[in-house]
N, CA, C and O atoms as a Maestro MAE file, in Angstrom:
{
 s_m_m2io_version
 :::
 2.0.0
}

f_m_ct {
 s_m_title
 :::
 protein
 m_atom[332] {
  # First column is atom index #
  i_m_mmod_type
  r_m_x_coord
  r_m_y_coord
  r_m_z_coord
  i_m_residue_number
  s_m_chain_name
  s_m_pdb_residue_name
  s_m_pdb_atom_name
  i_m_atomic_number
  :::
  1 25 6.793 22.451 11.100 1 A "UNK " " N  " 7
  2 3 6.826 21.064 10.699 1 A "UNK " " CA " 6
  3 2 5.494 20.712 10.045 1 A "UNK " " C  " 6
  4 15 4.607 21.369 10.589 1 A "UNK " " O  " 8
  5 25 4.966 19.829 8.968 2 A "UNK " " N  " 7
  6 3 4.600 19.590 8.081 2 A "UNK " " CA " 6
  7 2 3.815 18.656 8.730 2 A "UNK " " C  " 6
  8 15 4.503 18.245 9.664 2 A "UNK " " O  " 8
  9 25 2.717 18.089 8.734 3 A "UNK " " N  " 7
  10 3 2.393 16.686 8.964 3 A "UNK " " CA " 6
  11 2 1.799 15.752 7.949 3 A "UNK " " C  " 6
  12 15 0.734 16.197 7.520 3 A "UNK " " O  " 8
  13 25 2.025 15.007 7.612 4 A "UNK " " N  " 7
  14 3 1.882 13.918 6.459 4 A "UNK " " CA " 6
  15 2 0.910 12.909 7.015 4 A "UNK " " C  " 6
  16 15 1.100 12.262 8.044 4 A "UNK " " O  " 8
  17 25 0.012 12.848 6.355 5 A "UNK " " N  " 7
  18 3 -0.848 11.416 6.210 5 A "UNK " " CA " 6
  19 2 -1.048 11.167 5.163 5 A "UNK " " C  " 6
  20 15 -1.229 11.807 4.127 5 A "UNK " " O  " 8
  21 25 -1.004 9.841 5.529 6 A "UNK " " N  " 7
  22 3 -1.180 8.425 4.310 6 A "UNK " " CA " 6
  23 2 -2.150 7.528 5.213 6 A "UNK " " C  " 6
  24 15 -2.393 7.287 6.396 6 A "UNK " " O  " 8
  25 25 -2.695 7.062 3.464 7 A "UNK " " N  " 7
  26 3 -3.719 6.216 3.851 7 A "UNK " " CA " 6
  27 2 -3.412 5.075 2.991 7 A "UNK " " C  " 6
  28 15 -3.070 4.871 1.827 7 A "UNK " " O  " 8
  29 25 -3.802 4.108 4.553 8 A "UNK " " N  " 7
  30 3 -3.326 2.284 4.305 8 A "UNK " " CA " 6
  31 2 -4.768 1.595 4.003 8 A "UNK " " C  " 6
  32 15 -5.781 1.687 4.696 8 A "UNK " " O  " 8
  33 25 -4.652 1.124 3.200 9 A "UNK " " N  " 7
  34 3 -5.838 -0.097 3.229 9 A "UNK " " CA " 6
  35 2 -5.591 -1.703 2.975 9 A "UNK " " C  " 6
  36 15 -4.982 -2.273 2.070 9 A "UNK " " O  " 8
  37 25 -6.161 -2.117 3.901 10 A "UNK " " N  " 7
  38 3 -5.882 -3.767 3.626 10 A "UNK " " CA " 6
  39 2 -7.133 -4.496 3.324 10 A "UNK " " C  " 6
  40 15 -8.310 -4.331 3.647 10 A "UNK " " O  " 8
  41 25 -6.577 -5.245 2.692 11 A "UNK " " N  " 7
  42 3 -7.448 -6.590 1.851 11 A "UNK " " CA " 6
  43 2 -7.268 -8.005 2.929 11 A "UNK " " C  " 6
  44 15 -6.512 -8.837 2.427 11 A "UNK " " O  " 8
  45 25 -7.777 -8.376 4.183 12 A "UNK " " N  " 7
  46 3 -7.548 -9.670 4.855 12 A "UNK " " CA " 6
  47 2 -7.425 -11.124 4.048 12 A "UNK " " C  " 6
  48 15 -6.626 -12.030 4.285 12 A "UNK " " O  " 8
  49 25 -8.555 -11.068 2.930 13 A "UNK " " N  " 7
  50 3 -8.835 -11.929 2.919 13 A "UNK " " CA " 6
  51 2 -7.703 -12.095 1.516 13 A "UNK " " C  " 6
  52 15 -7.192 -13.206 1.374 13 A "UNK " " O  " 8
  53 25 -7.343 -11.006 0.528 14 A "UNK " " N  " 7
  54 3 -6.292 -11.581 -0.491 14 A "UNK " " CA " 6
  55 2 -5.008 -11.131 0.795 14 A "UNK " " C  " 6
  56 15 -3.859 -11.234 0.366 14 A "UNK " " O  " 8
  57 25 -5.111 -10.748 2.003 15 A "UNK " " N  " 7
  58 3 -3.679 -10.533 2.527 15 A "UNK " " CA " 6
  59 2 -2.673 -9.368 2.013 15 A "UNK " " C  " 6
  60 15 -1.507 -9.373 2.407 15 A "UNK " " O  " 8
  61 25 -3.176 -8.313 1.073 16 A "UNK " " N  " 7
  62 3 -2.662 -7.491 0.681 16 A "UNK " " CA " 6
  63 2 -2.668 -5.754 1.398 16 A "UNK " " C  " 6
  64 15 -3.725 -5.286 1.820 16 A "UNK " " O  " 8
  65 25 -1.747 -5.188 1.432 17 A "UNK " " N  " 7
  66 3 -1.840 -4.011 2.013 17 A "UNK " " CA " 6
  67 2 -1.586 -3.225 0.746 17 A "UNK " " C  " 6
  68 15 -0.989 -3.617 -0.257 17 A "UNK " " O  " 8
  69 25 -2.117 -2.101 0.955 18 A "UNK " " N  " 7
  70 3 -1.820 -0.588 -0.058 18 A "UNK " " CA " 6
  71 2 -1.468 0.747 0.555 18 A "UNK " " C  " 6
  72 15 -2.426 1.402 0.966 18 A "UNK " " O  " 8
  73 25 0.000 1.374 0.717 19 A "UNK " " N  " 7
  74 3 0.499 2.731 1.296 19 A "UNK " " CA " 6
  75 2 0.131 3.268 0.049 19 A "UNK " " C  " 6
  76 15 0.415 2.778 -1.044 19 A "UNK " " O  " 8
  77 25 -0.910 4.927 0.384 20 A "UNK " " N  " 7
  78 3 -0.721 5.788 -0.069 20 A "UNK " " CA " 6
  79 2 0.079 6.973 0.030 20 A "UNK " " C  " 6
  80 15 -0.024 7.600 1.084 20 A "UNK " " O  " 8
  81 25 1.167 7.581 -1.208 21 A "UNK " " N  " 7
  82 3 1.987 8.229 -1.060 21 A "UNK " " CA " 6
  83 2 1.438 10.300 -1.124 21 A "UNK " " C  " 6
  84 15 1.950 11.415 -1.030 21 A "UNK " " O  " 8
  85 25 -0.023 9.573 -1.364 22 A "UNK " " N  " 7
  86 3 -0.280 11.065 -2.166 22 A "UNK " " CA " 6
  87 2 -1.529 11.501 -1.554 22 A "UNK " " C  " 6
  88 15 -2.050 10.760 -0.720 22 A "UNK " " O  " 8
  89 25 -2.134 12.730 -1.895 23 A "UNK " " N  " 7
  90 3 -3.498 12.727 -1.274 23 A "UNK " " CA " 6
  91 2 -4.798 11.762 -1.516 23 A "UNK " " C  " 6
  92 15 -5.507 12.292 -2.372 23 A "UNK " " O  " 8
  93 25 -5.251 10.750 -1.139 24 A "UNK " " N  " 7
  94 3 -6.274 10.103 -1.288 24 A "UNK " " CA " 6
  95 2 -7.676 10.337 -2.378 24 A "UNK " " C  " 6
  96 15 -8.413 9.602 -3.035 24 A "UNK " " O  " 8
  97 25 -7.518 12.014 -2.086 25 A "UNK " " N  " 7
  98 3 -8.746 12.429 -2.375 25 A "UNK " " CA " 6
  99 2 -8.709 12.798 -4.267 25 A "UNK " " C  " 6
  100 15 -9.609 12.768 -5.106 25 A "UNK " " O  " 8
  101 25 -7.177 13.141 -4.371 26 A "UNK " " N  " 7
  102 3 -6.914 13.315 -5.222 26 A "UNK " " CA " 6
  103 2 -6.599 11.559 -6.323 26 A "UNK " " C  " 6
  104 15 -5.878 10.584 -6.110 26 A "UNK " " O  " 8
  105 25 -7.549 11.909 -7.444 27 A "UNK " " N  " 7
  106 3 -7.431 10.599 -8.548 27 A "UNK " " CA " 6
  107 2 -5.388 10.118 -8.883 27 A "UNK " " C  " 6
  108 15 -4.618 10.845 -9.511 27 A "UNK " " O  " 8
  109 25 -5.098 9.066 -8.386 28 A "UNK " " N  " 7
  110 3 -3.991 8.919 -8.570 28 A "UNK " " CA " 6
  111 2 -4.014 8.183 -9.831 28 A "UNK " " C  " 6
  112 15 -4.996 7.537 -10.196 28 A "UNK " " O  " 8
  113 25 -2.461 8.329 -10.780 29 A "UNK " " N  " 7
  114 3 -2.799 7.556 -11.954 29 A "UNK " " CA " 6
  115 2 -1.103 7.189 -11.839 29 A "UNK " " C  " 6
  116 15 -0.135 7.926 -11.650 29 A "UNK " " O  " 8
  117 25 -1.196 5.989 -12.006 30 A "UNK " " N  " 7
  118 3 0.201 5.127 -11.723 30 A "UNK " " CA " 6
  119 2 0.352 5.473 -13.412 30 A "UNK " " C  " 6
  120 15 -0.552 5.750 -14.201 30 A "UNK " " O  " 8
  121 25 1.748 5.359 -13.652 31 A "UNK " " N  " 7
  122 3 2.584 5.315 -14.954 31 A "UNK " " CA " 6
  123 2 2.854 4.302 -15.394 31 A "UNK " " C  " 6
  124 15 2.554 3.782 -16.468 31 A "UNK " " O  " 8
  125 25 3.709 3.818 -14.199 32 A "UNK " " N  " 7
  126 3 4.343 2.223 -13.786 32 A "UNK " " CA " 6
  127 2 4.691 1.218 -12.707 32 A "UNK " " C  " 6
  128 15 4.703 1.998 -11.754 32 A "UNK " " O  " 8
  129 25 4.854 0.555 -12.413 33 A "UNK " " N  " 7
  130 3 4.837 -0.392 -11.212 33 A "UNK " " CA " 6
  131 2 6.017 -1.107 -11.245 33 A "UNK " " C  " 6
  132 15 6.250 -1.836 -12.209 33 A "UNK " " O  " 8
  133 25 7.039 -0.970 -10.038 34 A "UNK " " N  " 7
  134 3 8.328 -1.332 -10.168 34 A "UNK " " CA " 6
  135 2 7.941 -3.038 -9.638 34 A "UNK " " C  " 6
  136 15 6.800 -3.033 -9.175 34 A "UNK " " O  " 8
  137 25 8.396 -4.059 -9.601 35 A "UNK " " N  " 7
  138 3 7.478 -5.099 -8.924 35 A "UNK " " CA " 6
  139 2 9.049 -5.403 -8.318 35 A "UNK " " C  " 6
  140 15 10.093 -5.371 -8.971 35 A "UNK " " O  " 8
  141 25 8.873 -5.735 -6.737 36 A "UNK " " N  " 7
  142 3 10.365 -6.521 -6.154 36 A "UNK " " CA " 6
  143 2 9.800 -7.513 -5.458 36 A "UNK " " C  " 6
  144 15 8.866 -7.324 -4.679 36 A "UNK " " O  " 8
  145 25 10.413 -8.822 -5.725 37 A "UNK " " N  " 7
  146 3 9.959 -10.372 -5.364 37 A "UNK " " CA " 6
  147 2 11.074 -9.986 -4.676 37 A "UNK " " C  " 6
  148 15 11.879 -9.455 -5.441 37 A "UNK " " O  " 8
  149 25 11.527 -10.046 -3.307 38 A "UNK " " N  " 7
  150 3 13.005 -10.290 -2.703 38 A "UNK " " CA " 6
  151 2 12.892 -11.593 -2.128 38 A "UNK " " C  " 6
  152 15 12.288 -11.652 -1.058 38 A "UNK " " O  " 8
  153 25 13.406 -12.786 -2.678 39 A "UNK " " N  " 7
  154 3 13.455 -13.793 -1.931 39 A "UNK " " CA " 6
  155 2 13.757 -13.616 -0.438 39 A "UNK " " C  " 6
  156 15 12.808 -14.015 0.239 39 A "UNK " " O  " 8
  157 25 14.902 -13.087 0.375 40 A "UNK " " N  " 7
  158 3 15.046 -12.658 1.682 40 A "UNK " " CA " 6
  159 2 13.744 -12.475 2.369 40 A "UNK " " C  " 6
  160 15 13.441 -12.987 3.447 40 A "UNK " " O  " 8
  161 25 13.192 -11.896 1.829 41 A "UNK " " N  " 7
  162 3 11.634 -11.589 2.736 41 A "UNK " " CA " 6
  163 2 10.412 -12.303 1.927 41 A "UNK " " C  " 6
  164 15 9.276 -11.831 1.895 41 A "UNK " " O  " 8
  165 25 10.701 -13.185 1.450 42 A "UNK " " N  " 7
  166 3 9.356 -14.057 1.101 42 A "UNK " " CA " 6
  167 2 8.478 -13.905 1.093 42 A "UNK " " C  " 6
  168 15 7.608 -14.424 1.792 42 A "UNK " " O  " 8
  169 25 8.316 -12.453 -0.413 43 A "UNK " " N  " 7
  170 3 7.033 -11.720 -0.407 43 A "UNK " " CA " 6
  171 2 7.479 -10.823 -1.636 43 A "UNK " " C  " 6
  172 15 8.548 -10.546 -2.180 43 A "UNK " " O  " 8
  173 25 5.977 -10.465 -1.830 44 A "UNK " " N  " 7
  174 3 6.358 -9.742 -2.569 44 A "UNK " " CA " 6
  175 2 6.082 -7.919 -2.935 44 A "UNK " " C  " 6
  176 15 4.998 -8.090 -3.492 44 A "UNK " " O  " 8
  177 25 6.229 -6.845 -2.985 45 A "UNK " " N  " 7
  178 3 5.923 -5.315 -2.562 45 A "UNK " " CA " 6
  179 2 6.019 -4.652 -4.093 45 A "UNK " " C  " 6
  180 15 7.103 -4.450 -4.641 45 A "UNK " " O  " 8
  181 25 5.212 -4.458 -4.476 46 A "UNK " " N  " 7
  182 3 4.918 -3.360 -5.579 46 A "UNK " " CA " 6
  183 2 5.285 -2.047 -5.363 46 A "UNK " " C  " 6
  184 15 4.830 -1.716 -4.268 46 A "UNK " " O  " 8
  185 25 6.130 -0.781 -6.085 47 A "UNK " " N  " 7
  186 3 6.320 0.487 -5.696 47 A "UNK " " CA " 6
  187 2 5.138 1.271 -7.434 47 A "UNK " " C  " 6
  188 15 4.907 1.052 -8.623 47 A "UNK " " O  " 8
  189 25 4.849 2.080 -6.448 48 A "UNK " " N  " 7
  190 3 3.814 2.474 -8.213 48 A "UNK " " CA " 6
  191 2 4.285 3.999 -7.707 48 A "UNK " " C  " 6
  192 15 4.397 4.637 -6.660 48 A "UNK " " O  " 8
  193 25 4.566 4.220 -9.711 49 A "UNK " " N  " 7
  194 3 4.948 5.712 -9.506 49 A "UNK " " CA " 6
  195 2 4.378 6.305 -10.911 49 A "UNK " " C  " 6
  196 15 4.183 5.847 -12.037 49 A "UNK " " O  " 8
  197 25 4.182 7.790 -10.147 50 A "UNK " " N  " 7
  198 3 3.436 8.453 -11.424 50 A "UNK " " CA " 6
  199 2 4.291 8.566 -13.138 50 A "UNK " " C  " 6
  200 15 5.199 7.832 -13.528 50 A "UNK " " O  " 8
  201 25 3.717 9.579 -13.811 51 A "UNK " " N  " 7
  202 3 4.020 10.213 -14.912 51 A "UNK " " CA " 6
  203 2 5.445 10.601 -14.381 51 A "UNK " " C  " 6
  204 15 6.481 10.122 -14.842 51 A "UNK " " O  " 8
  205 25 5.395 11.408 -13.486 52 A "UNK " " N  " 7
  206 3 6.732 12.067 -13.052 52 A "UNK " " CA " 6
  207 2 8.137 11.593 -12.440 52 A "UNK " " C  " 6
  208 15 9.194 12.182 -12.213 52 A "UNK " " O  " 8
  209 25 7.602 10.008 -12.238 53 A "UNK " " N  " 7
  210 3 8.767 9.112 -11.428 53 A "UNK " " CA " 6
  211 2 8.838 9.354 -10.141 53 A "UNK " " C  " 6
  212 15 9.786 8.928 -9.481 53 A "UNK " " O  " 8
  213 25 7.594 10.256 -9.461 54 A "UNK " " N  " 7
  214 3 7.323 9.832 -7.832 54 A "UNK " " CA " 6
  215 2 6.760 8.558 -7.635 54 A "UNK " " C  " 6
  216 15 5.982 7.957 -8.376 54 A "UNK " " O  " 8
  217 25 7.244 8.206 -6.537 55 A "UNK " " N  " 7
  218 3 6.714 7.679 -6.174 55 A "UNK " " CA " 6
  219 2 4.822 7.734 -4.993 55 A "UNK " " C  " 6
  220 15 4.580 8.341 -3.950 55 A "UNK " " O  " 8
  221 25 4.072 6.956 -5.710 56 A "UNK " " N  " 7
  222 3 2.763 7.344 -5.398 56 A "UNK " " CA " 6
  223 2 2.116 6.371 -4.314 56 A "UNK " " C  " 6
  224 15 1.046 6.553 -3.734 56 A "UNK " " O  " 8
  225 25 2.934 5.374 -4.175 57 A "UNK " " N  " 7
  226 3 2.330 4.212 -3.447 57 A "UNK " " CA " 6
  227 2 2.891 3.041 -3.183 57 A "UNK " " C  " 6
  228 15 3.876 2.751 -3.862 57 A "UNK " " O  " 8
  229 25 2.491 2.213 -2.292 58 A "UNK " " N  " 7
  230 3 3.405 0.441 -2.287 58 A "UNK " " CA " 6
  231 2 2.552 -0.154 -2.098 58 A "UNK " " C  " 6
  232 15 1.881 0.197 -1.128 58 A "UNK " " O  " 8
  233 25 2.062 -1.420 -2.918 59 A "UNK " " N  " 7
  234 3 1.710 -2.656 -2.465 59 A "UNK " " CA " 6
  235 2 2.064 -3.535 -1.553 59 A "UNK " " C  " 6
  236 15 3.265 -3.663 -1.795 59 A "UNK " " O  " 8
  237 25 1.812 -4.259 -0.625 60 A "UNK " " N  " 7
  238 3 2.572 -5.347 -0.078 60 A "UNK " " CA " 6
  239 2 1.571 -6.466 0.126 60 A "UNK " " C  " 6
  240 15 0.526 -6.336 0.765 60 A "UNK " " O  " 8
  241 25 2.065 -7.819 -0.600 61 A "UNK " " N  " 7
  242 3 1.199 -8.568 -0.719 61 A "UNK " " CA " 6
  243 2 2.219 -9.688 0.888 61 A "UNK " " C  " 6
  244 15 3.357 -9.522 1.328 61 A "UNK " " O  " 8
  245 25 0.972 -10.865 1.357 62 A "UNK " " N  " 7
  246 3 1.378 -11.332 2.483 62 A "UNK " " CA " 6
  247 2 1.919 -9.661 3.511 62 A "UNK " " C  " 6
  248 15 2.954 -9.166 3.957 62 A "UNK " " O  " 8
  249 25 0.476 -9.351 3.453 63 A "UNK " " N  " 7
  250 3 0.579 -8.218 4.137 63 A "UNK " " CA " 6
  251 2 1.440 -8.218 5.718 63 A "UNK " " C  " 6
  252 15 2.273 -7.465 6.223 63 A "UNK " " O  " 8
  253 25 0.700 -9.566 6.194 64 A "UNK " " N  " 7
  254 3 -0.262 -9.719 7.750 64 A "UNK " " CA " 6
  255 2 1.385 -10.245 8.112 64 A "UNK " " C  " 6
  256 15 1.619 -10.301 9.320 64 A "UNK " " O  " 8
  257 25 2.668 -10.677 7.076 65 A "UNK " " N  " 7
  258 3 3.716 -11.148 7.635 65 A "UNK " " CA " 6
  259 2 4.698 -9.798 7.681 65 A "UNK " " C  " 6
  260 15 5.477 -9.828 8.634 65 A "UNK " " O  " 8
  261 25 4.799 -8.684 6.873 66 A "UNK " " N  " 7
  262 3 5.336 -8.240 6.373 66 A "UNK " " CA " 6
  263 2 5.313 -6.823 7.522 66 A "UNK " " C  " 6
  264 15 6.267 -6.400 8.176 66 A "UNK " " O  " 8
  265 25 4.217 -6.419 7.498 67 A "UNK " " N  " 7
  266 3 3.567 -4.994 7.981 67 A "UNK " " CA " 6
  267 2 3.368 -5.492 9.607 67 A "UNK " " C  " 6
  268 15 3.087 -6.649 9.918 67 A "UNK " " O  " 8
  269 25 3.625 -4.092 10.819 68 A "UNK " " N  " 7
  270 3 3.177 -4.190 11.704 68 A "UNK " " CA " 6
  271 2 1.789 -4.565 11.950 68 A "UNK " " C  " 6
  272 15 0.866 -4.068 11.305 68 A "UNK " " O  " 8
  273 25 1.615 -5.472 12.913 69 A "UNK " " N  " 7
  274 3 -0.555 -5.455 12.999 69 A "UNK " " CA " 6
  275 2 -0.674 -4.086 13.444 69 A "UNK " " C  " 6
  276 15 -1.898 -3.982 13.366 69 A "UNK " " O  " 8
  277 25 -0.234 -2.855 13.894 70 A "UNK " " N  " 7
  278 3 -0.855 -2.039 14.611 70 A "UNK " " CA " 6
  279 2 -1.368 -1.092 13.373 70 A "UNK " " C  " 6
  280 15 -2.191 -0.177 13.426 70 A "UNK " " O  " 8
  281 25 -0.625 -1.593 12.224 71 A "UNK " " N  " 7
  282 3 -0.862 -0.744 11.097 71 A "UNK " " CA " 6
  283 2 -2.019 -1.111 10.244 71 A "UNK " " C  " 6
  284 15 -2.847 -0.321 9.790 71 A "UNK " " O  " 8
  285 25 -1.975 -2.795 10.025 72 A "UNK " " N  " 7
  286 3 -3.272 -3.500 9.519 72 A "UNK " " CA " 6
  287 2 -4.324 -3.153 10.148 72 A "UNK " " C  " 6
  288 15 -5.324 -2.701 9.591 72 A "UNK " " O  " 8
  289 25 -4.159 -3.395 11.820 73 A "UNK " " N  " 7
  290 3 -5.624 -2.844 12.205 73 A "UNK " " CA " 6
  291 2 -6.030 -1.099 12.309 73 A "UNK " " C  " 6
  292 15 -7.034 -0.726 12.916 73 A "UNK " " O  " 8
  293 25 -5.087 -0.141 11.624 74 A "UNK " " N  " 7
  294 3 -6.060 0.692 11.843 74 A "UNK " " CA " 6
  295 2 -5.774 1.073 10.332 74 A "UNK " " C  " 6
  296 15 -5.581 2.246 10.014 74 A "UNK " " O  " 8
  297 25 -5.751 -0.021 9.361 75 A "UNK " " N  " 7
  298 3 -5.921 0.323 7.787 75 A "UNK " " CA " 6
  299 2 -7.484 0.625 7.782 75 A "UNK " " C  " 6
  300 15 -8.385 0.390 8.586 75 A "UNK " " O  " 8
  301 25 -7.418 1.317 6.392 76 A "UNK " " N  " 7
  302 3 -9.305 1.187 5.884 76 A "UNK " " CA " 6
  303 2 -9.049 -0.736 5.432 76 A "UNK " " C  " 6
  304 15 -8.012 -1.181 4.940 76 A "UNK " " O  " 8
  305 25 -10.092 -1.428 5.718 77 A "UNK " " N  " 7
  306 3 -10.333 -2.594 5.330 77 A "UNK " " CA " 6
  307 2 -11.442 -2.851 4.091 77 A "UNK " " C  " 6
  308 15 -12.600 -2.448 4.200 77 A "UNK " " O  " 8
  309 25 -11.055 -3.425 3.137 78 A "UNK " " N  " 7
  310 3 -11.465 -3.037 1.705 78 A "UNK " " CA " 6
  311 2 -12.229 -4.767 1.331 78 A "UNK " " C  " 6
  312 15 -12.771 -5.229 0.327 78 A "UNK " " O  " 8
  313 25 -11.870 -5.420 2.925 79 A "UNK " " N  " 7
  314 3 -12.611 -7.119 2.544 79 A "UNK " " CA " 6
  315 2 -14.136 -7.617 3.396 79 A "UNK " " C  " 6
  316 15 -14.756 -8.680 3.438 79 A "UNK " " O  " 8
  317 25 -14.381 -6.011 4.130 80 A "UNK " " N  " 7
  318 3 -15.708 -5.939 4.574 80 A "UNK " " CA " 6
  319 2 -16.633 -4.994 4.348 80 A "UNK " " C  " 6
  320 15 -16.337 -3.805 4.238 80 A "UNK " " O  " 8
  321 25 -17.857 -5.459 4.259 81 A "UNK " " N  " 7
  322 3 -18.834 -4.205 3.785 81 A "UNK " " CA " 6
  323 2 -18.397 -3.052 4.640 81 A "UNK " " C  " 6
  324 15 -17.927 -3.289 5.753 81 A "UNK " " O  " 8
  325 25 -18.517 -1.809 4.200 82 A "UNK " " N  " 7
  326 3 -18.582 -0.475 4.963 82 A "UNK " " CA " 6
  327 2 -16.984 -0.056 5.416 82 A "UNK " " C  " 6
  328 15 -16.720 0.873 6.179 82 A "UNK " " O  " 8
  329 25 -15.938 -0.997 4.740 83 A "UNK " " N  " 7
  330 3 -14.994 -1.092 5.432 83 A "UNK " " CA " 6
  331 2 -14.099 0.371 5.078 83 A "UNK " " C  " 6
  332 15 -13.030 0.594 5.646 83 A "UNK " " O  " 8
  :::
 }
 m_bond[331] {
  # First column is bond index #
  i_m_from
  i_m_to
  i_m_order
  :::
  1 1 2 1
  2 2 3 1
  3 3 4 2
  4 3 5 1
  5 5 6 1
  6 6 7 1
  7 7 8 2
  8 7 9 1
  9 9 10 1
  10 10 11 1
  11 11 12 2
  12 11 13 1
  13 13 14 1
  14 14 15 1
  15 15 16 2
  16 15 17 1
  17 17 18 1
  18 18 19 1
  19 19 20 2
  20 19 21 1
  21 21 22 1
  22 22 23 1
  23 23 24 2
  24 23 25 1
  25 25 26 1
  26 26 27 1
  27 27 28 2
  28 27 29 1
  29 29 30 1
  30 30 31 1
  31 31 32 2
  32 31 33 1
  33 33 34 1
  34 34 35 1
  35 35 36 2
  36 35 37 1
  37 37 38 1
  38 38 39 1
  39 39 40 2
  40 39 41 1
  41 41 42 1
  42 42 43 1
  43 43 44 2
  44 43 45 1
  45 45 46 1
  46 46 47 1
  47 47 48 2
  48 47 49 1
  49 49 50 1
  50 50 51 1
  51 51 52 2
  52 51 53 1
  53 53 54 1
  54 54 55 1
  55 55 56 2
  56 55 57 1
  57 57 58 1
  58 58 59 1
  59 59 60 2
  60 59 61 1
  61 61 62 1
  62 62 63 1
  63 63 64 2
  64 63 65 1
  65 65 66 1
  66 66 67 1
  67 67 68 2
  68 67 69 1
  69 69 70 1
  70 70 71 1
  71 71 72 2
  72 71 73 1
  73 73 74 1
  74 74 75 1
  75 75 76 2
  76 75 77 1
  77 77 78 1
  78 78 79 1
  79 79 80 2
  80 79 81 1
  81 81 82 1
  82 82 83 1
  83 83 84 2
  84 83 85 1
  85 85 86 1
  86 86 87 1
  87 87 88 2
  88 87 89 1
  89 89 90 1
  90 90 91 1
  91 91 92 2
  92 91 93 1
  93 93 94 1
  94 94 95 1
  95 95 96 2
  96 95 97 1
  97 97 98 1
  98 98 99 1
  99 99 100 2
  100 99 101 1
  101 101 102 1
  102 102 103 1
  103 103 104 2
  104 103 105 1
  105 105 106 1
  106 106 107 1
  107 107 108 2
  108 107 109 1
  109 109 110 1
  110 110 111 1
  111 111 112 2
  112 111 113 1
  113 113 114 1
  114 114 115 1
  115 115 116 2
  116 115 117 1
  117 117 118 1
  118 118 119 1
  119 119 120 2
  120 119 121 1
  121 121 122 1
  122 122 123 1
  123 123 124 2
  124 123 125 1
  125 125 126 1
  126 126 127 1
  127 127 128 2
  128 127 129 1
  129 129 130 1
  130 130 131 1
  131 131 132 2
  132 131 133 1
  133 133 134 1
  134 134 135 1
  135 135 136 2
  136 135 137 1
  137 137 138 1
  138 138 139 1
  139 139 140 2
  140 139 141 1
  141 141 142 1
  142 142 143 1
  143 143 144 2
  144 143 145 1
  145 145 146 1
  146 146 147 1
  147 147 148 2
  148 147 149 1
  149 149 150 1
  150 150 151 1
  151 151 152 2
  152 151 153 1
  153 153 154 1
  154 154 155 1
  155 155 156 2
  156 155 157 1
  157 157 158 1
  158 158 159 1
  159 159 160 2
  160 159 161 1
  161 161 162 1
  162 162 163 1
  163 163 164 2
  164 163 165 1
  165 165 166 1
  166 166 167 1
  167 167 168 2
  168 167 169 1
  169 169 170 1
  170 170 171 1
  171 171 172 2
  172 171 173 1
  173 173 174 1
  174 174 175 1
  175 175 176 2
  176 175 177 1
  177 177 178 1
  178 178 179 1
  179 179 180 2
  180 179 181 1
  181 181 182 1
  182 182 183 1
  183 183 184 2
  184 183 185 1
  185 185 186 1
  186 186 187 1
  187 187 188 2
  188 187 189 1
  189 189 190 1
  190 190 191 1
  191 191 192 2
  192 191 193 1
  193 193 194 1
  194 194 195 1
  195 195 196 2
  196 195 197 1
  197 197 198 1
  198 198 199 1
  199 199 200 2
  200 199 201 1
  201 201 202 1
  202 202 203 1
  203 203 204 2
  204 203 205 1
  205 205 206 1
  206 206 207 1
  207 207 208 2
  208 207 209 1
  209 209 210 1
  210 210 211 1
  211 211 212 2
  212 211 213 1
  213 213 214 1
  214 214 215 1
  215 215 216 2
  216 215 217 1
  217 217 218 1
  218 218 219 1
  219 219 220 2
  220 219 221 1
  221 221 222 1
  222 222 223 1
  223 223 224 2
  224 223 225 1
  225 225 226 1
  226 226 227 1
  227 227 228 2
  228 227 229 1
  229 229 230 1
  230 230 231 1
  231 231 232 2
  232 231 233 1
  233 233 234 1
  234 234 235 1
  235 235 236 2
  236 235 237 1
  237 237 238 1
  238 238 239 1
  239 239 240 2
  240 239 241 1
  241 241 242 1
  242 242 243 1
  243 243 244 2
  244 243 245 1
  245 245 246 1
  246 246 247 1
  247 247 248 2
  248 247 249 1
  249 249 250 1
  250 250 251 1
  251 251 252 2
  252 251 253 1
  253 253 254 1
  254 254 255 1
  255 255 256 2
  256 255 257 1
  257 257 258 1
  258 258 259 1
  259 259 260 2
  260 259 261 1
  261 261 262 1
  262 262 263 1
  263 263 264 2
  264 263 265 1
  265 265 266 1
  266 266 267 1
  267 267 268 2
  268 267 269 1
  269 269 270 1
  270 270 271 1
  271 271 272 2
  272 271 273 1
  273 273 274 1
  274 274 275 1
  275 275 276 2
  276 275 277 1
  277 277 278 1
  278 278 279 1
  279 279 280 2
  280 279 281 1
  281 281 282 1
  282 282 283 1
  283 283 284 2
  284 283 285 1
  285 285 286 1
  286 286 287 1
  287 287 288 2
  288 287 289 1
  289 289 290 1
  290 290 291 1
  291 291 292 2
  292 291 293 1
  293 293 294 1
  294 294 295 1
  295 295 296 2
  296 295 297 1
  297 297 298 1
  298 298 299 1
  299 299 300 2
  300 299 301 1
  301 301 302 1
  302 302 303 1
  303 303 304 2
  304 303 305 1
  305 305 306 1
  306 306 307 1
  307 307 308 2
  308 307 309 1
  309 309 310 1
  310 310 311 1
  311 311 312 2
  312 311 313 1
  313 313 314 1
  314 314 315 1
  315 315 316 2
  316 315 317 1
  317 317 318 1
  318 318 319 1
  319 319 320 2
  320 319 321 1
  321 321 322 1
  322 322 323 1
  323 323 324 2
  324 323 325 1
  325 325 326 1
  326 326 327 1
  327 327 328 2
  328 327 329 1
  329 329 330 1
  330 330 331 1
  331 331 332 2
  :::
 }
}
């Protein structure tokens, strides 16, 4: 079995979260950005996918409603020094 990590980072103060789909370390370069407003969930989640039509990542803005807290708090935090 394989083990996968992704790396989350949140923004508190714009309320935004970022799933990474890919290695971190490696320079990701989005192609395009699918954008879904779903009224139902009163918010809105970006899917970004490469050259190749993987998918590389998700935005989720109104993070803090959307996303578990157990996940916000152990994101990298990108709205404090050193974060």
């Amino acid at each position: 079995m394989t083990v996968v990590n992704m790396k989350v980072t949140y923004d508190q103060k714009a309320n935004a979260a970022y799933i990474y789909f890919i290695d971190p370390q490696v320079v990701m370069s989005v192609a395009r950005t699918y954008l879904c407003d779903p009224v139902e969930v009163d918010g809105m989640i970006n899917l970004d996918f490469d050259a190749h039509d993987r998918l590389v990542g998700v935005e989720v803005l109104a993070a803090s409603s959307k996303l578990p807290k157990y996940l916000l708090d152990s994101a990298e935090r990108l709205d404090v020094e050193g974060g």
